[in-house]
C-alpha positions as CSV (number, residue, x, y, z in Angstrom):
1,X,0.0,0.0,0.0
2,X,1.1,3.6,-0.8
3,X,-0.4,6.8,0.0
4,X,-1.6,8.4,-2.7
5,X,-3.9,11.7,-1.9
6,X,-5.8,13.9,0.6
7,X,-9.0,15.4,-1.0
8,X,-10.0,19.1,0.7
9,X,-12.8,20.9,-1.2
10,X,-12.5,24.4,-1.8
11,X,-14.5,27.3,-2.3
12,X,-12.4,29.5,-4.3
13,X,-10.0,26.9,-6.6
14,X,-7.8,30.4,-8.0
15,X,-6.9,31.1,-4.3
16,X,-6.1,28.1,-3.6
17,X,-4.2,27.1,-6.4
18,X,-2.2,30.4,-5.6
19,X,-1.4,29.0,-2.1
20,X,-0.8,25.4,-2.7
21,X,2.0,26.8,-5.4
22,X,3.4,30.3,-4.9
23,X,2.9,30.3,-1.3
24,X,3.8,26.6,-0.2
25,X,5.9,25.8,-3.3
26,X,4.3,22.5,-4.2
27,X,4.0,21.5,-8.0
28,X,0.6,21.3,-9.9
29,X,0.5,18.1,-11.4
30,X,-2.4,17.7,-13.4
31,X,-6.0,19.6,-13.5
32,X,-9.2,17.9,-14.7
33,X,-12.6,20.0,-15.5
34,X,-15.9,17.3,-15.4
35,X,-18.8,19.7,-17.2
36,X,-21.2,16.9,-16.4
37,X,-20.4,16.6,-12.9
38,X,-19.7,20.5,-12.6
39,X,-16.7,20.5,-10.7
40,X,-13.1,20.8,-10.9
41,X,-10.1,18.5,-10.2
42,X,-7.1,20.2,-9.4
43,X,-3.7,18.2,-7.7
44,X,-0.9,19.6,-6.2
45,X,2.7,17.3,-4.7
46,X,6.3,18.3,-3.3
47,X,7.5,17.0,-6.6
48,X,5.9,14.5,-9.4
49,X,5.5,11.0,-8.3
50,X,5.3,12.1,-4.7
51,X,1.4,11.9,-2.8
52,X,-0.9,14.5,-3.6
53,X,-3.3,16.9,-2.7
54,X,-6.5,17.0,-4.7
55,X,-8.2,20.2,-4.3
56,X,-12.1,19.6,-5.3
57,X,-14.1,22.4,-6.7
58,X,-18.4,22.1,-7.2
59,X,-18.7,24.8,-9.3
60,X,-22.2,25.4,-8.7
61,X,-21.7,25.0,-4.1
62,X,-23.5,27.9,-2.2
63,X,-22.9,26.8,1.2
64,X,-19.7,27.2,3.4
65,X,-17.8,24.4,4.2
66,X,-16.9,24.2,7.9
67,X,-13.7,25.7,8.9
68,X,-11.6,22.8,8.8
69,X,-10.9,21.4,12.4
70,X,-13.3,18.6,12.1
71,X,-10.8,17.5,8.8
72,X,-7.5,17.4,11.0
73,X,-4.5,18.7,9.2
74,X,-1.9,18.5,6.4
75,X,1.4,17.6,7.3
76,X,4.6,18.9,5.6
77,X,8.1,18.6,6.9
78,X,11.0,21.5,5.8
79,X,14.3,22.2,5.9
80,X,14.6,24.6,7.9
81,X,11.3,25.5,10.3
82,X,12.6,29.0,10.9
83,X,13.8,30.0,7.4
84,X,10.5,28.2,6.2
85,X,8.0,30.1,8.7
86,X,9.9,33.2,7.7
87,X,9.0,33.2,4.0
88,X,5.8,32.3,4.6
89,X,4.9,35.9,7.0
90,X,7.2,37.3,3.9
91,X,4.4,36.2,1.7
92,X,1.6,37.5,4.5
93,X,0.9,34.1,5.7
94,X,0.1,34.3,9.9
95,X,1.6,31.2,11.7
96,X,-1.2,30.3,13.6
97,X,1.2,28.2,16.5
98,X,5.0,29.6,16.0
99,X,7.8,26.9,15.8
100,X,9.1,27.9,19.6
101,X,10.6,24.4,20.3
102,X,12.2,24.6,16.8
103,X,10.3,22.0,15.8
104,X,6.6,22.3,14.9
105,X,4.4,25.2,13.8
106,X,1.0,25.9,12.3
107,X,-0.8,27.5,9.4
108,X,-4.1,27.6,7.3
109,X,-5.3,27.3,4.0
110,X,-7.7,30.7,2.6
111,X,-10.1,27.5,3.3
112,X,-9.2,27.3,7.3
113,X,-7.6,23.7,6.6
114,X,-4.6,23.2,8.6
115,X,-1.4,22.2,8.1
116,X,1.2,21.5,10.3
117,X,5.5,22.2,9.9
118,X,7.7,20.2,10.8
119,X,11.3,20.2,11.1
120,X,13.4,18.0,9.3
121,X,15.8,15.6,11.5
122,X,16.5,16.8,15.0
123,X,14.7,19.9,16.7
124,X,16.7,23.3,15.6
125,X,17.9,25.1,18.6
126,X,15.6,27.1,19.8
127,X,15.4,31.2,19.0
128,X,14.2,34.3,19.1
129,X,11.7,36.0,17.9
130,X,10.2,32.4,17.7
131,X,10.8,31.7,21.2
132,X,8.7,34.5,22.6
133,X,5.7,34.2,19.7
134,X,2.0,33.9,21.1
135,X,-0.1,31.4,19.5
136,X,-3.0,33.3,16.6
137,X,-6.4,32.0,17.0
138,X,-6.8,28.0,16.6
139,X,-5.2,25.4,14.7
């Protein structure tokens, strides 16, 4: 068995997209419009070949999804938790739970899914102005 993708609907698949790749940096792999379904198939991964992230979009949905909690969370790990966190505030991203332990930290999607950092290998040491961030809202 392999793992081969997590399915999140979204309401807005333009914003999305936008996050998935020029925020997060993962690669669109394939897209795939269904006119007689109405909806849109969109998949996103680190790299090709690698587990992806199928973003579903009903073209014709009028009511809001719920705000992602009750869907658990998308787990990435990076490099570097500190350089990583960085870019994303560069890029106006709020980390919801800061990576103080130089380990773990927490975002959200424009569609309130969360996904959670983590640092490669061993815990960095930990740092300033990490060390002394407040956790934003929930996560």
């Amino acid at each position: 068995m392999k793992f081969l993708h997590t399915m999140i609907r979204v309401r807005d698949l333009e914003q999305s997209t936008d996050f998935f790749t020029n925020i997060l940096g993962l690669v669109a792999t394939r897209r795939k419009d269904v006119e007689s379904g109405r909806f849109t198939l969109a998949f996103f991964a680190t790299a090709p070949g690698e587990p992806e992230i199928e973003l579903t979009y009903n073209w014709d949905q009028e009511e809001d999804y719920s705000v992602g909690r009750n869907f658990g969370h998308l787990a990435f790990s990076v490099e570097n938790i500190y350089d990583y966190c960085q870019m994303l505030m560069d890029k106006g991203v709020t980390i919801l739970r800061p990576p103080r332990d130089g380990h773990m930290a927490f975002i959200r999607t424009p569609d309130q899914i969360s996904i959670e950092l983590l640092q490669e290998g061993e815990k960095l040491p930990v740092k300033e102005p990490w060390a002394s961030m407040e956790n934003k809202g929930t996560w």
